[in-house]
N, C-alpha and C positions, 0 to 999 in steps of 0.2 A: 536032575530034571525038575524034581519038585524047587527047587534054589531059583531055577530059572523063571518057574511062572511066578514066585513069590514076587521077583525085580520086576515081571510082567506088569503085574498087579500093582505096583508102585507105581509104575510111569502112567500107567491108564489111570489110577487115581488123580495122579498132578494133573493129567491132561484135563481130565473133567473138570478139576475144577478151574474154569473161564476165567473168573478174576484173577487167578493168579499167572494164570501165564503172559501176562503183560508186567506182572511186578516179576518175574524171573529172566525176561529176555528185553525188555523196552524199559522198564526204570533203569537199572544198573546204567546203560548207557548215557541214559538223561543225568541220571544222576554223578557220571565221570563228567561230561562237559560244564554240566552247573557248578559241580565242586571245584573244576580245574581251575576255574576264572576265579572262584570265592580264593580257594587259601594260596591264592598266589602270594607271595611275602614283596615281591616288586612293590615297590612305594615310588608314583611318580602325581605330579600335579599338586604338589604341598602347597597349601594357599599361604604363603606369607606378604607381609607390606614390609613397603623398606621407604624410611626416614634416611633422605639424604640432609646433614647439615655441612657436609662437608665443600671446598671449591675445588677441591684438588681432579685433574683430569681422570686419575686412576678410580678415585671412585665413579663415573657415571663410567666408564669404561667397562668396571664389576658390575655395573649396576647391566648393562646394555647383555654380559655374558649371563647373567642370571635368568634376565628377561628371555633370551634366544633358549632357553634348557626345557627339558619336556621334562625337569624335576620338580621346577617351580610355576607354579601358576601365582603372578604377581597380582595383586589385588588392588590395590593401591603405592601407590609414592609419591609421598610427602615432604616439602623443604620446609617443613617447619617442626618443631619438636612438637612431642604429643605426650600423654601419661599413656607410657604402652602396656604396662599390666592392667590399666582398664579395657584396652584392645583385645588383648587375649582372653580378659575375664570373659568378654561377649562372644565369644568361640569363633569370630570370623574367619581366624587368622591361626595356622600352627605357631607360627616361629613371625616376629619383628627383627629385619636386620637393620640396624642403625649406622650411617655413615658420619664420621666429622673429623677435624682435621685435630692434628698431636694438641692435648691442653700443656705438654709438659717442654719447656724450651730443648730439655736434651734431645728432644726426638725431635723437633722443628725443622732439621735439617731431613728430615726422608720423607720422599716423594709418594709413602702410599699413607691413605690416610687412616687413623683408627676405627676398627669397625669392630661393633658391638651384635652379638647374634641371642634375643631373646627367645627360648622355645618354651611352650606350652607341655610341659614334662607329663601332663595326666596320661595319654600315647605316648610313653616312655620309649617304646620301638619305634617309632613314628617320629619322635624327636631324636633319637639316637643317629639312624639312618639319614635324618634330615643334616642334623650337622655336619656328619661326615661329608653328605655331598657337597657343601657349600667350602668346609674346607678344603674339599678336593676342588673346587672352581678358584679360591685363592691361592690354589697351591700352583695349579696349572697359568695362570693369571701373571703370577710372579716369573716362574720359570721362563715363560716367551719373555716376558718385560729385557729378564737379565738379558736371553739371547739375541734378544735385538740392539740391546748396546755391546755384544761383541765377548759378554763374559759366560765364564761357565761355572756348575758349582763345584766342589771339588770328591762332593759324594752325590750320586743321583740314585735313588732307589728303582728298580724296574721290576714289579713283583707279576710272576709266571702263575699264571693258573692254569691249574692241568686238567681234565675230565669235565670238567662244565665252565669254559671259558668264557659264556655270553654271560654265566653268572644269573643266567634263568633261572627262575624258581620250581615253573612250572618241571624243569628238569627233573626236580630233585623229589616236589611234591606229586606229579603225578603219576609214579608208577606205584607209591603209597598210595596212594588211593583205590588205586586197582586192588591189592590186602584188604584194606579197608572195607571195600563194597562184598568181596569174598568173604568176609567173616561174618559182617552183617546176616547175608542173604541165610549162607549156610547153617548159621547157629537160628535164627529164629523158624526157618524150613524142619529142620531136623529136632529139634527139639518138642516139638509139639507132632511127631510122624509115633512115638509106640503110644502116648497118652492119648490121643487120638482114638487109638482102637481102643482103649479101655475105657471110653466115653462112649465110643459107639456099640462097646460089649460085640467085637468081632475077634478082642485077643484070643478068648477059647479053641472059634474056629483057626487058628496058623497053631496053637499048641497040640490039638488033635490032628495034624494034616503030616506028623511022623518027621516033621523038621525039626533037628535039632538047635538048640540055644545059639548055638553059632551060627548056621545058616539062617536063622531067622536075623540074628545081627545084620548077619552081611547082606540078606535084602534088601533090610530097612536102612542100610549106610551106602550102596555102592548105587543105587539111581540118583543120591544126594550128590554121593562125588561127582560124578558125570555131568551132573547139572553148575556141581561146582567147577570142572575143569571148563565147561563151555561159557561160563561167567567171564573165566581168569582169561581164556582166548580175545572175548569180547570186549575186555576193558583193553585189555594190550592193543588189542587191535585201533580203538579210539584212541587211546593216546598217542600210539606209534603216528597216526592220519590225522586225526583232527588237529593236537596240537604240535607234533612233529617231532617229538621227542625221541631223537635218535635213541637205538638198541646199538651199543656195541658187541655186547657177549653172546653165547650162545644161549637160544631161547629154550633149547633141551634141559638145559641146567634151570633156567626158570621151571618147565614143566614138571623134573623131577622133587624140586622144592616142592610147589605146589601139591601135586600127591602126597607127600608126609606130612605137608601143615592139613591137608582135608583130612587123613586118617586124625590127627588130634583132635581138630577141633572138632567132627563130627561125632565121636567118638564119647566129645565132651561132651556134646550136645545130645545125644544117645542117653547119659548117663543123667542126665538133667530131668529129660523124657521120661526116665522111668522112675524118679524120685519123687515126681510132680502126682500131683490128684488130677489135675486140671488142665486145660487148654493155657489159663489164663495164669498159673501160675508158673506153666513153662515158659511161657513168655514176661514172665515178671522176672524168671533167675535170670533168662538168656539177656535180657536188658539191662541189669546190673553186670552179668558180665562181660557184654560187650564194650560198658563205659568203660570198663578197669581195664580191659585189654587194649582199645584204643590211646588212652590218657598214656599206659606205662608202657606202648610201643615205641617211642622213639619219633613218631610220624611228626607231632606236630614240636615238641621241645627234646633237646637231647638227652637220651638217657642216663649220661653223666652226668645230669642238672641233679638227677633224682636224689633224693637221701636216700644214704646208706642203708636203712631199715627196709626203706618201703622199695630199695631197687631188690633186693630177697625177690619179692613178687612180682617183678619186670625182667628174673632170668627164666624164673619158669614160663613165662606169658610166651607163647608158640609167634604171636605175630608180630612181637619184635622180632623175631630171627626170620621170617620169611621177610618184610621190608628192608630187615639188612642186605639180604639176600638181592632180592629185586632191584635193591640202588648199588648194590655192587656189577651186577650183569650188567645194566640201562647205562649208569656211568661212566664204569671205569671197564667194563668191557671186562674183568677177571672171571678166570676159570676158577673151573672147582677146587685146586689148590690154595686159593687164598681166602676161600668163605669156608670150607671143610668144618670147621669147629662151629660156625652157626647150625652146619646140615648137621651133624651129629649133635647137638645140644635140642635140634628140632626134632630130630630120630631117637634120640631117648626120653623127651615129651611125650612125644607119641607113643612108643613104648608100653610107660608107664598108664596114661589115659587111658591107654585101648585095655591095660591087662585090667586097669581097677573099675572100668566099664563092663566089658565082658563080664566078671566075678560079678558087679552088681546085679547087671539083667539076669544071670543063671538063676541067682536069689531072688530076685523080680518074679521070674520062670514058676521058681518050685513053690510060691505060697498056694 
């Protein structure tokens, strides 16, 4: 009974305090639709100009498919040669493609003409993405040319994408997000909930009030959770509606994730709380550790990229295995059968945090 007015006591505390219950129920959302638009990886409206010196018909022909693409936004074209690395030095432009016709007699005889594609490599991703599309508009270009004079080639590649066939970003990035925003909220909420009391000198009264170490724990953790599970509903929910980002799997499987990645990371966050002096130096750890967790989750580069050394500390990290998780459900629709080894590698994170948590605040407890 005593347990329950402890949680009592929690919620009526968050509730008082006014300013935050807009950053615990109206940021999170704001801040899923502002992010979903930012880390889209879609790259369309590349401003490039295109130097045509060529007379050949296939070049304005390229030229007219480039112009119709909502990949490129043409800026200029030019029939006259120009120094195009001073074009690019003045940033107007990502990429110049140049059109002219064969200088070399052996190629004189074919009908498309040579085309040169210079990109602006400082957005190495951005030039990457760019080339490929343009190849793929000469690749496609070619192909009808052949089929319309009656031939075929004798190997045609047709590659099948399975689970995210629009090839959306927003697919892939926004149910990361949804992690993202739950770790945030969670670890800087919780972390500054027992140093708190030792700043307001109210810890004495919960250690006289006959609660033990553990139930004082799970006061100060399970109004967090709650708050945490209604977070993770409400980003779902915005993504599933605002951007439309089908759920194939079962969202049970998501909520039971969820539960084991809030017992760690709150847990974490607990232990931080009771390490700290201060308000402000719980939130100085919790900020350092939310960069490290975000950067070695996977969210925004692959965790394969990582070196060897420093991927050590991106197996323990709890919110790669819960965005594994989440892009396995949203995606590809799998059961529990084929992510099991993330939820068990998240369940003995958690494990471990909650037992070397506990032990700390006991000793927290008894000074």
């Amino acid at each position: 009974m005593r347990l329950f007015y402890l949680i009592k006591k929690e919620f009526i505390e968050i509730i008082r305090q006014k300013e935050m219950l807009p950053l615990i129920i109206i940021a999170p959302i704001v801040q899923i639709i502002i992010l979903g638009y930012v880390v889209k990886t879609d790259i369309k409206n590349i401003p490039v100009e295109i130097i045509n010196l060529s007379k050949n018909q296939a070049a304005h022909q390229i030229i007219n498919r480039i112009n119709s693409t909502p990949l490129f936004n043409v800026k200029n074209i030019s029939y006259q040669n120009k120094d195009a690395i001073e074009t690019l030095k003045r940033g107007d432009v990502k990429a110049i493609i140049l059109f002219r016709d064969p200088l070399s007699k052996s190629k004189s005889h074919l009908h498309y003409p040579e085309i040169q594609v210079l990109m602006d490599g400082i957005d190495s991703n951005t030039s990457a993405i760019a080339a490929g599309y343009f190849n793929g508009i000469i690749k496609k270009f070619i192909l009808d040319d052949i089929e319309k004079q009656g031939r075929t080639l004798p190997v045609e590649t047709r590659p099948l994408i399975r689970f995210n066939p629009e090839l959306e970003s927003i697919n892939y990035m926004g149910p990361g997000i949804v992690a993202l925003l739950l770790t945030i909220l969670v670890l800087f909420l919780a972390s500054v909930s027992i140093v708190r009391e030792k700043e307001q000198q109210t810890m004495d009264t919960l250690l006289i009030s006959q609660l033990t170490p553990v139930q004082i724990y799970i006061g100060k953790a399970l109004p967090m959770a709650v708050i945490g599970l209604i977070q993770t509903s409400l980003g779902i929910a915005v993504v599933m509606l605002w951007f439309k980002v089908p759920v194939r799997g079962n969202l049970l499987y998501l909520l039971l994730s969820a539960v084991i990645f809030l017992s760690a990371i709150l847990s974490y966050a607990l232990l931080i709380s009771t390490i700290a002096s201060t308000q402000q130096q719980a939130l100085f750890f919790s900020w350092f550790s939310m960069i490290t967790f975000i950067l070695l989750s996977g969210l925004f580069t692959p965790v394969e990229n990582i070196a060897p050394g420093i991927r050590l500390i991106a197996d323990i990290n709890p919110v790669r295995y819960l965005i594994q998780i989440i892009r396995e459900i949203f995606l590809k629709g799998n059961g529990i059968e084929y992510f099991y080894r993330e939820l068990l590698s998240l369940l003995a994170i958690a494990g471990v945090v909650i037992t070397i948590s506990i032990l700390n605040f006991k000793r927290f407890i008894s000074k």
